[in-house]
PDB file as gemmi writes it, atoms N, CA and C in Angstrom:
CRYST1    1.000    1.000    1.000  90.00  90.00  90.00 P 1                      
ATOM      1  N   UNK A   1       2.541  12.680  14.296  1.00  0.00           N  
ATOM      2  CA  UNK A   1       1.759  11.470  14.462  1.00  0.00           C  
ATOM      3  C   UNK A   1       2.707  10.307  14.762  1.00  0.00           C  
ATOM      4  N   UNK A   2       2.249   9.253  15.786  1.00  0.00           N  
ATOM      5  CA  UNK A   2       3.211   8.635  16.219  1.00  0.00           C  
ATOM      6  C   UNK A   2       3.028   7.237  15.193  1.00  0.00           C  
ATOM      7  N   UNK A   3       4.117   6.340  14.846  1.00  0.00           N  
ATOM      8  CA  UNK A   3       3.589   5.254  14.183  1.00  0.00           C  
ATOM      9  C   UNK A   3       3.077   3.854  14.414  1.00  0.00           C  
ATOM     10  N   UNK A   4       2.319   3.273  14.734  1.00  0.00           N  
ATOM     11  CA  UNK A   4       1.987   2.200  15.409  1.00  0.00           C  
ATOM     12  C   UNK A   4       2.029   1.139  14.411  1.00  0.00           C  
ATOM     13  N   UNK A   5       2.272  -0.235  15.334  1.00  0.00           N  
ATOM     14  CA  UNK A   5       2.641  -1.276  14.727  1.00  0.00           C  
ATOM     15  C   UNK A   5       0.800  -2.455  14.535  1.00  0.00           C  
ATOM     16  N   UNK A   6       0.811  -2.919  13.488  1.00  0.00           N  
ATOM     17  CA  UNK A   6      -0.504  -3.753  13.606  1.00  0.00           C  
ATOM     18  C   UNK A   6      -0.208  -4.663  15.245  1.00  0.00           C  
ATOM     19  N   UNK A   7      -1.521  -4.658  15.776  1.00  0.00           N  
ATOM     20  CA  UNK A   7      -1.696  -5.681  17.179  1.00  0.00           C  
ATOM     21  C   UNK A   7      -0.845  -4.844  18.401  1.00  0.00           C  
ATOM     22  N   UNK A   8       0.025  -4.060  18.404  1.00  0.00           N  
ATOM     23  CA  UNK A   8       0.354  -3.665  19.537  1.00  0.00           C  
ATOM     24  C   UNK A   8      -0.378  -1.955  19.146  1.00  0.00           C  
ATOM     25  N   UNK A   9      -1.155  -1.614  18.645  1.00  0.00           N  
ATOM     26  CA  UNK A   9      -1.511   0.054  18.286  1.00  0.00           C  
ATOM     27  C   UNK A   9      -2.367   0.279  19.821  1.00  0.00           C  
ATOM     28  N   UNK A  10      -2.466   1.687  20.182  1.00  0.00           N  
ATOM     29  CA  UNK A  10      -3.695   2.037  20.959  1.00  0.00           C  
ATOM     30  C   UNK A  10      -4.535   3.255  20.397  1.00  0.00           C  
ATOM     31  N   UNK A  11      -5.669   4.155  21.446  1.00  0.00           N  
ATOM     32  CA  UNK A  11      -6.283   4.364  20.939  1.00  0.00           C  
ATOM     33  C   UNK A  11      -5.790   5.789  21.835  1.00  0.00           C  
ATOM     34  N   UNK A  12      -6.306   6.933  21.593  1.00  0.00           N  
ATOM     35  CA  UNK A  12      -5.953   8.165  22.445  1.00  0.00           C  
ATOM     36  C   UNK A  12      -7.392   7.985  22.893  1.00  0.00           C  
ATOM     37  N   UNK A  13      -7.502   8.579  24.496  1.00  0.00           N  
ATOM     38  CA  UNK A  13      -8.294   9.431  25.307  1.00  0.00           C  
ATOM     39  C   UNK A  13      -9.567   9.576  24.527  1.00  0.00           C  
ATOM     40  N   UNK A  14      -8.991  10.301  23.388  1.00  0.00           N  
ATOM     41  CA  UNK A  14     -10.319  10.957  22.667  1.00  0.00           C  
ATOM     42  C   UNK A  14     -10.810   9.782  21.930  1.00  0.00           C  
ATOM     43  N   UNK A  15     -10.575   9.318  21.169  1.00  0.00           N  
ATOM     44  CA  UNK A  15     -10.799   8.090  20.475  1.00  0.00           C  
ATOM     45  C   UNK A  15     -11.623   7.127  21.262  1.00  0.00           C  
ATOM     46  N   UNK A  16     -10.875   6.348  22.566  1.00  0.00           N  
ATOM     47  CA  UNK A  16     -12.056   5.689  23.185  1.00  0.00           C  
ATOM     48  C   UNK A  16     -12.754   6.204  23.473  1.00  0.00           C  
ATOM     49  N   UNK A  17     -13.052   7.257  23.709  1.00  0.00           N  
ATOM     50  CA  UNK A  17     -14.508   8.049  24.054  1.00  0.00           C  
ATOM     51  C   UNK A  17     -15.719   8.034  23.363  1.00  0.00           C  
ATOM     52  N   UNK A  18     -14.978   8.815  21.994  1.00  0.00           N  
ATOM     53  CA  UNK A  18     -15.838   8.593  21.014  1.00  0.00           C  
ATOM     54  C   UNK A  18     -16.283   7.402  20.237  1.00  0.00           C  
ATOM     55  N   UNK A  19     -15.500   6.196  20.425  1.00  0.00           N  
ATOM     56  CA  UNK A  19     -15.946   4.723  20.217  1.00  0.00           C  
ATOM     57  C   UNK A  19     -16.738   4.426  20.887  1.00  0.00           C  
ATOM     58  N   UNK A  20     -16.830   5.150  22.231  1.00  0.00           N  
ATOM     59  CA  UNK A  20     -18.098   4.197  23.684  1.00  0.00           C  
ATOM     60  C   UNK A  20     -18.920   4.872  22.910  1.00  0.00           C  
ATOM     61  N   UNK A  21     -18.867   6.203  22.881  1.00  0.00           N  
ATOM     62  CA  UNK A  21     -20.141   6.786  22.866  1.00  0.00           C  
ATOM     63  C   UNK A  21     -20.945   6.579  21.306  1.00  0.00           C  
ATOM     64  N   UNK A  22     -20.116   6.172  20.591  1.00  0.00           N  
ATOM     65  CA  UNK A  22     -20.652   5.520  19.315  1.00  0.00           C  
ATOM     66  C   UNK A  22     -21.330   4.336  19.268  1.00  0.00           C  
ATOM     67  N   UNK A  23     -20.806   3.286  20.462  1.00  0.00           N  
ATOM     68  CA  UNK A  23     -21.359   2.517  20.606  1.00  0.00           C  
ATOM     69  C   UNK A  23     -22.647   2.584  21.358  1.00  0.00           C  
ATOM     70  N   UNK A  24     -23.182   3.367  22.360  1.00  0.00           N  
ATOM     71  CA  UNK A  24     -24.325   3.795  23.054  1.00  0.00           C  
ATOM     72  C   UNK A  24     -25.145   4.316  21.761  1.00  0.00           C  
ATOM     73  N   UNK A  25     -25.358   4.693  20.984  1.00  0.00           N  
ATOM     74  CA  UNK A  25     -25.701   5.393  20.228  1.00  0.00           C  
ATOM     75  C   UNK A  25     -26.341   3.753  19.182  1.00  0.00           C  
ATOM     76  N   UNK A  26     -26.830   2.951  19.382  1.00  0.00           N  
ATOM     77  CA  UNK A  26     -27.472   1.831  18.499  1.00  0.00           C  
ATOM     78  C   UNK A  26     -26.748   0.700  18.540  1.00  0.00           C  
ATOM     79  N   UNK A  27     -25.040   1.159  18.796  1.00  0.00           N  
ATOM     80  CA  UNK A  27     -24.183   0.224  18.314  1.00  0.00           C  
ATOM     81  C   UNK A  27     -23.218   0.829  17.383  1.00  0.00           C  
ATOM     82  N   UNK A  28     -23.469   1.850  17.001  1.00  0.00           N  
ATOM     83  CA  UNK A  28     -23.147   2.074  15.722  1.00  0.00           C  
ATOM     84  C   UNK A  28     -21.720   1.993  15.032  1.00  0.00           C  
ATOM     85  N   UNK A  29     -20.644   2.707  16.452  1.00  0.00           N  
ATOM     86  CA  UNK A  29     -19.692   2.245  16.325  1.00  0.00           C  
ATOM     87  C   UNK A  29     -19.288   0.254  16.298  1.00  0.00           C  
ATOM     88  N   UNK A  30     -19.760  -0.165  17.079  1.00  0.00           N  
ATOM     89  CA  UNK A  30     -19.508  -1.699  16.807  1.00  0.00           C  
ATOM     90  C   UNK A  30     -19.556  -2.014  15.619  1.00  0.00           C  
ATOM     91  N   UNK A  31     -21.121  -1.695  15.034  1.00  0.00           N  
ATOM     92  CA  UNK A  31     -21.185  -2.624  14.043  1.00  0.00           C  
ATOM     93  C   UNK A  31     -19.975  -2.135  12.523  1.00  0.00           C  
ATOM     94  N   UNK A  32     -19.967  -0.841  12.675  1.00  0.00           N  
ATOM     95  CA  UNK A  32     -19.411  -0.028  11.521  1.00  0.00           C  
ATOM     96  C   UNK A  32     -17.798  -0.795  11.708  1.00  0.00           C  
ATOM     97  N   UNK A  33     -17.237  -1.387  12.575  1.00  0.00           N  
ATOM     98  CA  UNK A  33     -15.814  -2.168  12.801  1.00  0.00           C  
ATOM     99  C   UNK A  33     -16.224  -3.220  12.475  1.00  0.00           C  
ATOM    100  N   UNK A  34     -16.805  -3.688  12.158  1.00  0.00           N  
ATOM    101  CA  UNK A  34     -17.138  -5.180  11.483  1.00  0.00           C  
ATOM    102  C   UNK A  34     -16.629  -5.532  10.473  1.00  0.00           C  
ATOM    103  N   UNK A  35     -16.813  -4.778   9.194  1.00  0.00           N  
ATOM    104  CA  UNK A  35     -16.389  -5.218   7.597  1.00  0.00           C  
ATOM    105  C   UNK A  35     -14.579  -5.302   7.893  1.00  0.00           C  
ATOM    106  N   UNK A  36     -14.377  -4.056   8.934  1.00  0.00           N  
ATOM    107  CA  UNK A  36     -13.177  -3.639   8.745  1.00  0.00           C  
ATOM    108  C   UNK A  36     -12.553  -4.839   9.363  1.00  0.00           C  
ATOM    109  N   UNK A  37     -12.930  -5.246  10.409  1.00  0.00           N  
ATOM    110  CA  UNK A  37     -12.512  -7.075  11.455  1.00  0.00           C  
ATOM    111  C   UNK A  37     -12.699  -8.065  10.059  1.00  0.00           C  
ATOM    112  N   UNK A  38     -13.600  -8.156   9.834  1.00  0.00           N  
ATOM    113  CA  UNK A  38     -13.723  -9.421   8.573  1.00  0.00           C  
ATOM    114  C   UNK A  38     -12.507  -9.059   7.619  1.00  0.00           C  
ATOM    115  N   UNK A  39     -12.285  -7.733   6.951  1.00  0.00           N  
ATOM    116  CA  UNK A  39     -10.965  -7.693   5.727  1.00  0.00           C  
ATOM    117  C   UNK A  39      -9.733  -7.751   6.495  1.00  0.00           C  
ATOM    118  N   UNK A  40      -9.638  -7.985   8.129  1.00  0.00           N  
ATOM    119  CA  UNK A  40      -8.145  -8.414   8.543  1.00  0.00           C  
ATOM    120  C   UNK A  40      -8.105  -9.218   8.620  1.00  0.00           C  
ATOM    121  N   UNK A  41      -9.207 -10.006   9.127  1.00  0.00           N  
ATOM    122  CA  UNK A  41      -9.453 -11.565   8.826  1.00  0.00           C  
ATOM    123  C   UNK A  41      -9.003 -11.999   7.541  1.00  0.00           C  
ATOM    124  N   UNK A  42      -9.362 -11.411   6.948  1.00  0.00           N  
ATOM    125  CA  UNK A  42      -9.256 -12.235   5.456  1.00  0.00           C  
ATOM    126  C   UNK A  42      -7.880 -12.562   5.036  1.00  0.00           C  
ATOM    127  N   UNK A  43      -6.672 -11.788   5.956  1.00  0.00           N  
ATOM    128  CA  UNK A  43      -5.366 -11.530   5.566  1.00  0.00           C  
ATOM    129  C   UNK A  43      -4.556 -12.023   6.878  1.00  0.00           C  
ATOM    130  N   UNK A  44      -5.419 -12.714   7.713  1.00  0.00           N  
ATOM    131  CA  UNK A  44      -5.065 -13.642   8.703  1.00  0.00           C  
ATOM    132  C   UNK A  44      -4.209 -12.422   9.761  1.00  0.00           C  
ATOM    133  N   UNK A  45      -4.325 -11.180  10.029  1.00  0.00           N  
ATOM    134  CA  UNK A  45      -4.392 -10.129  10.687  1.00  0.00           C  
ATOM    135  C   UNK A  45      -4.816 -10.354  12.461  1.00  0.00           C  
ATOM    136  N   UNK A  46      -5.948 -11.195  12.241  1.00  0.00           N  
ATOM    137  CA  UNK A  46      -7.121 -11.013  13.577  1.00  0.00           C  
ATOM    138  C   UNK A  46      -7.872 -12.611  13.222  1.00  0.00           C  
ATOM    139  N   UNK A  47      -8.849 -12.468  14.362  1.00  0.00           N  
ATOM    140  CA  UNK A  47      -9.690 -13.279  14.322  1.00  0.00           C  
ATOM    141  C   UNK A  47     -11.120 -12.712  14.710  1.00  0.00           C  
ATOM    142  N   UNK A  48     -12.219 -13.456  14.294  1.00  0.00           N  
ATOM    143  CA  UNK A  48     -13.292 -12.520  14.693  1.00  0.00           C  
ATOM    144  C   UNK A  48     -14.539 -13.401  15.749  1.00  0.00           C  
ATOM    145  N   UNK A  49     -14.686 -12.573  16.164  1.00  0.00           N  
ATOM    146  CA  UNK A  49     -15.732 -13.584  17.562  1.00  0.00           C  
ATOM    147  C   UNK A  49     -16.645 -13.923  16.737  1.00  0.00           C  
ATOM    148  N   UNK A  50     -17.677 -14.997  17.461  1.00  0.00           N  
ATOM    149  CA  UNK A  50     -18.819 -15.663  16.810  1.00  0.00           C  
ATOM    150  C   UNK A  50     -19.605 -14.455  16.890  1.00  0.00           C  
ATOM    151  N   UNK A  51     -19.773 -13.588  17.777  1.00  0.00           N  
ATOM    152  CA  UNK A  51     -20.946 -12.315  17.708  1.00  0.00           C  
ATOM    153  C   UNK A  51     -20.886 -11.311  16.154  1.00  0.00           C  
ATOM    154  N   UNK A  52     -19.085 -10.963  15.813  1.00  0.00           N  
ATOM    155  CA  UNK A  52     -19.199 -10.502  14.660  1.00  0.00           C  
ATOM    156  C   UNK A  52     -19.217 -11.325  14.080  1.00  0.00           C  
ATOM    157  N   UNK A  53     -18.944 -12.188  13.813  1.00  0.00           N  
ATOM    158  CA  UNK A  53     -19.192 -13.187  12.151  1.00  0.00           C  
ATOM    159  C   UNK A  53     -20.790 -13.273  12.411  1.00  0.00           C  
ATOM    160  N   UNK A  54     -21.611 -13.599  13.374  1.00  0.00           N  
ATOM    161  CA  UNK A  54     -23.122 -13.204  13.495  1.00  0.00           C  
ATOM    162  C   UNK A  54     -23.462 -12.471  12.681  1.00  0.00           C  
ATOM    163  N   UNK A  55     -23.069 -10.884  13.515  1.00  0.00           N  
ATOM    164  CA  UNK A  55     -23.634  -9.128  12.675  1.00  0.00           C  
ATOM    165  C   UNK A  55     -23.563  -9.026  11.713  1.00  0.00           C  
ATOM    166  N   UNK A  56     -22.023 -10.025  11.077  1.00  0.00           N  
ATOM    167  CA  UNK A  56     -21.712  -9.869   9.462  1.00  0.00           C  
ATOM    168  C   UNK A  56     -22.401 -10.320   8.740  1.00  0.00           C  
ATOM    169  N   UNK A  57     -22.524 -11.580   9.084  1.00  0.00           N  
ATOM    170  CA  UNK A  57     -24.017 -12.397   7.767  1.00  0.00           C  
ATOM    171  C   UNK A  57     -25.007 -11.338   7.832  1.00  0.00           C  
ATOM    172  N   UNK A  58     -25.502 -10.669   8.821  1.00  0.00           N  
ATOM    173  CA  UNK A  58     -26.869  -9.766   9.035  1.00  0.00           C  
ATOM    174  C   UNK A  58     -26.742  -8.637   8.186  1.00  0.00           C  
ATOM    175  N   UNK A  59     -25.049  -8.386   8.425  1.00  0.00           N  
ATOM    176  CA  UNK A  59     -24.903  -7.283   7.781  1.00  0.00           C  
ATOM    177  C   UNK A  59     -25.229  -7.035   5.977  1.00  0.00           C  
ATOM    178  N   UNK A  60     -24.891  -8.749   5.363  1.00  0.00           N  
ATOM    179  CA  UNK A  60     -24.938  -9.156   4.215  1.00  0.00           C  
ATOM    180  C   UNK A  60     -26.095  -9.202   4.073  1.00  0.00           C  
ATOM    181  N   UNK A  61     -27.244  -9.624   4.697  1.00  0.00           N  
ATOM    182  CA  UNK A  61     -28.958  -9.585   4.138  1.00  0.00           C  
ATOM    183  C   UNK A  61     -29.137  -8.684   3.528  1.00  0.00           C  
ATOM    184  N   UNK A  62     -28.748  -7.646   4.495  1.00  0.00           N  
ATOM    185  CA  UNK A  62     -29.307  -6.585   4.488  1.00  0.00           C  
ATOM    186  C   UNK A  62     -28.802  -5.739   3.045  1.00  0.00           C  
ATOM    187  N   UNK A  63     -28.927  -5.838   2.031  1.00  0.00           N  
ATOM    188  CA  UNK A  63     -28.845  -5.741   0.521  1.00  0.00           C  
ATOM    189  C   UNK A  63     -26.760  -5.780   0.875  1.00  0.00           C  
ATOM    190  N   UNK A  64     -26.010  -6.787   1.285  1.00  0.00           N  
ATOM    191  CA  UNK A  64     -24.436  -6.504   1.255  1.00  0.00           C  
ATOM    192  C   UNK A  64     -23.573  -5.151   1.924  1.00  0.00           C  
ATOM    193  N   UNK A  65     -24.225  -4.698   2.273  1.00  0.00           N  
ATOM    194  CA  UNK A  65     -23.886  -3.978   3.195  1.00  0.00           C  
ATOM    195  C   UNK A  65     -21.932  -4.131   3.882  1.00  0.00           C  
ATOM    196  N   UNK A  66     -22.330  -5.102   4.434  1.00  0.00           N  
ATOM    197  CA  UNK A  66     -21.008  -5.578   5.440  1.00  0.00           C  
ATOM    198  C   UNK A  66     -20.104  -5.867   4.478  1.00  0.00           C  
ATOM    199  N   UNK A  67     -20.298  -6.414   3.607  1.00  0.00           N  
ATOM    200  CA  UNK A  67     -19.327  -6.955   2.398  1.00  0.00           C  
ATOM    201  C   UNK A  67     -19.106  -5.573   1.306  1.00  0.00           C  
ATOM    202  N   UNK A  68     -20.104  -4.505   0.862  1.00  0.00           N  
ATOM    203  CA  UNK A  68     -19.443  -3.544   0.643  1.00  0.00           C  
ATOM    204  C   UNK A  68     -19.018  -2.742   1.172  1.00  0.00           C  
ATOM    205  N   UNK A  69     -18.792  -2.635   2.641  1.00  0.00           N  
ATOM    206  CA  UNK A  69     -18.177  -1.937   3.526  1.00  0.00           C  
ATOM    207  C   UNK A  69     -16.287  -2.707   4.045  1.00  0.00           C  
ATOM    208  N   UNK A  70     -16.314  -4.218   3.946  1.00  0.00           N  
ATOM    209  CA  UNK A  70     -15.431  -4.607   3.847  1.00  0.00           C  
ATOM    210  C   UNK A  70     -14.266  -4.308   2.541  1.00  0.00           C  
ATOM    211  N   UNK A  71     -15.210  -4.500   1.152  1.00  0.00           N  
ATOM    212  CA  UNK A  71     -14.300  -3.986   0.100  1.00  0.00           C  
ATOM    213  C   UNK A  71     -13.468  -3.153   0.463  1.00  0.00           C  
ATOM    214  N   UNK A  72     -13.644  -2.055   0.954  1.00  0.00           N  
ATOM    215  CA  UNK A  72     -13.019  -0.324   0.779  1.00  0.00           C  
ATOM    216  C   UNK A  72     -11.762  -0.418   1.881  1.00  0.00           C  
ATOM    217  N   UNK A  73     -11.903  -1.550   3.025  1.00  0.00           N  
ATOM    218  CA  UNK A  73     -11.084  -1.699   4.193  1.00  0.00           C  
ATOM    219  C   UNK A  73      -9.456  -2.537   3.061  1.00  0.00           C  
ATOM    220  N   UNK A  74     -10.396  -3.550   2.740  1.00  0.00           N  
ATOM    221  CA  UNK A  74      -9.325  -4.692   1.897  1.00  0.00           C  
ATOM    222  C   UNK A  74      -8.821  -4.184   1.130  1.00  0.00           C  
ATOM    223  N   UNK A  75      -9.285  -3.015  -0.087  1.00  0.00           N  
ATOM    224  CA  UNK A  75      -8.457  -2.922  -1.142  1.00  0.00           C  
ATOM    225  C   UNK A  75      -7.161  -1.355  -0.440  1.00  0.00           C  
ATOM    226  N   UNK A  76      -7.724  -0.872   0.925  1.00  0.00           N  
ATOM    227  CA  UNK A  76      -6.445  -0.116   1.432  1.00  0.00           C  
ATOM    228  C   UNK A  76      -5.319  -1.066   1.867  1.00  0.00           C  
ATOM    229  N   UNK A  77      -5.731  -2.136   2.152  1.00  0.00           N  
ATOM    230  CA  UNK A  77      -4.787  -3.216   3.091  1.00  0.00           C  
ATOM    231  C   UNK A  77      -4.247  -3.851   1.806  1.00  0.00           C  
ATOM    232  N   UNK A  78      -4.753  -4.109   0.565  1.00  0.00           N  
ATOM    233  CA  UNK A  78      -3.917  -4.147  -0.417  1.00  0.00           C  
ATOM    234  C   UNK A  78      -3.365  -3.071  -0.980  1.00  0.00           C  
ATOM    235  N   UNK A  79      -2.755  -2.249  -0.415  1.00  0.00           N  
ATOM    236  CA  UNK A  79      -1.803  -1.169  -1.378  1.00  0.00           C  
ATOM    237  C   UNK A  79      -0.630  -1.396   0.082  1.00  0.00           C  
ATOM    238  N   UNK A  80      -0.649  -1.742   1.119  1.00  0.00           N  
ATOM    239  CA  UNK A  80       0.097  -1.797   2.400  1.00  0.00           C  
ATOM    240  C   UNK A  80       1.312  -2.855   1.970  1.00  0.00           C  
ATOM    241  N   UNK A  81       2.236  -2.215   2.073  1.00  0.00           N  
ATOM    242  CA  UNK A  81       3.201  -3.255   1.375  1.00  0.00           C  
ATOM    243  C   UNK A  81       4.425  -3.285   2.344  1.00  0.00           C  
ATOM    244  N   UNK A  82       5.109  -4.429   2.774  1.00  0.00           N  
ATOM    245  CA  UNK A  82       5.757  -4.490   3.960  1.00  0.00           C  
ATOM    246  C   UNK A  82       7.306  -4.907   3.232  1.00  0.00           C  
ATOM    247  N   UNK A  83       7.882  -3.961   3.790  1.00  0.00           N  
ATOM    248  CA  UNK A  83       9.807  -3.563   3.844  1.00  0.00           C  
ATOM    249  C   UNK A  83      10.915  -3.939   5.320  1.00  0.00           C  
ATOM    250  N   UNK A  84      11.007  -5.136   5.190  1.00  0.00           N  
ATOM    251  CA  UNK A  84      11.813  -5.781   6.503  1.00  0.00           C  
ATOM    252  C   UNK A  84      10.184  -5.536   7.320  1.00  0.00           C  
ATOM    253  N   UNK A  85      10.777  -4.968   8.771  1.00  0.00           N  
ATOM    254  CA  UNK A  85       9.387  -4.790   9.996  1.00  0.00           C  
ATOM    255  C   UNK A  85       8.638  -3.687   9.704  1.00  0.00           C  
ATOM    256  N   UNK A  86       8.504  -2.684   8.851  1.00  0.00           N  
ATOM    257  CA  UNK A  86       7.763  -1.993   8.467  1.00  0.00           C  
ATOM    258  C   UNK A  86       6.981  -1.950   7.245  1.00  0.00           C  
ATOM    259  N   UNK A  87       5.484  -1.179   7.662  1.00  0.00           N  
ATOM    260  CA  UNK A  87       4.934  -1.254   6.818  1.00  0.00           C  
ATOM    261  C   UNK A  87       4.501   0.196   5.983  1.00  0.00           C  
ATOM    262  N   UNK A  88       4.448   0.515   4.597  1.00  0.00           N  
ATOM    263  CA  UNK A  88       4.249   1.700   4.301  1.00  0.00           C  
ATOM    264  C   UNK A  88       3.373   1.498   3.104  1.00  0.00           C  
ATOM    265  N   UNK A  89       2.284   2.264   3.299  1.00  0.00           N  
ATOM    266  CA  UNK A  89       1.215   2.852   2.303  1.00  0.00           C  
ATOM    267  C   UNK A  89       1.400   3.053   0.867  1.00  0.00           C  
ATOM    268  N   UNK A  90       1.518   2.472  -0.294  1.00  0.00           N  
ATOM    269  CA  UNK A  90       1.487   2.824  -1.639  1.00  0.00           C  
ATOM    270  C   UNK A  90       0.685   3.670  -2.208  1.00  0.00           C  
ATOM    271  N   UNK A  91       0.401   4.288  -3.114  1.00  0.00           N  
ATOM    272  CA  UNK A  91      -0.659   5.368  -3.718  1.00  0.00           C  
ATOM    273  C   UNK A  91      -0.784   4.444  -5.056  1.00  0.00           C  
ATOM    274  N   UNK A  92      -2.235   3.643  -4.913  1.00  0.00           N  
ATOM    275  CA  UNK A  92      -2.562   3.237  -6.056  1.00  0.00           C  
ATOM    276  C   UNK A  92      -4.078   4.110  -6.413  1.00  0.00           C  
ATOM    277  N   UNK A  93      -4.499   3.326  -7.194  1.00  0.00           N  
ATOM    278  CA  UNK A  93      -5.685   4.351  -7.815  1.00  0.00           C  
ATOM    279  C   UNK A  93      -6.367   2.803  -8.737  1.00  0.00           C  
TER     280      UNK A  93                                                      
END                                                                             
């Protein structure tokens, strides 16, 4: 597996594929990258278009949804702990 850096990563062949076609499919892929865009946001990572910060409030009506789907993104990005230019994965629990 090759290691990619945050903001310069890509996606393989297979991967965008299965993202379009996730997305034809309701959206589903879009919206399901949402919580995960908002918890890089939160760590000043990214920025997020007015369309997702939109989906996200929607996502929150909808009994929190987007916000418990964000939790699970944030608390991996808190165990990510950075050594000079790299970054490596901790095993917390």
């Amino acid at each position: 597996m090759t290691q990619q850096v945050l903001g310069s990563g890509h996606t393989t062949s297979a991967e965008s594929f299965w993202y379009i076609l996730g997305c034809i499919a309701l959206g589903a892929s879009y919206f399901a990258k949402i919580p995960a865009k908002k918890a890089l946001s939160e760590y000043g990572l990214t920025e997020m278009t007015g369309a997702e910060r939109f989906w996200y409030v929607v996502m929150n009506i909808a009994f929190g949804s987007g916000y418990l789907a964000k939790v699970i993104t944030k608390k991996a990005l808190s165990e990510v702990t950075r050594t000079g230019s790299t970054m490596r994965a901790e095993a917390h629990v």
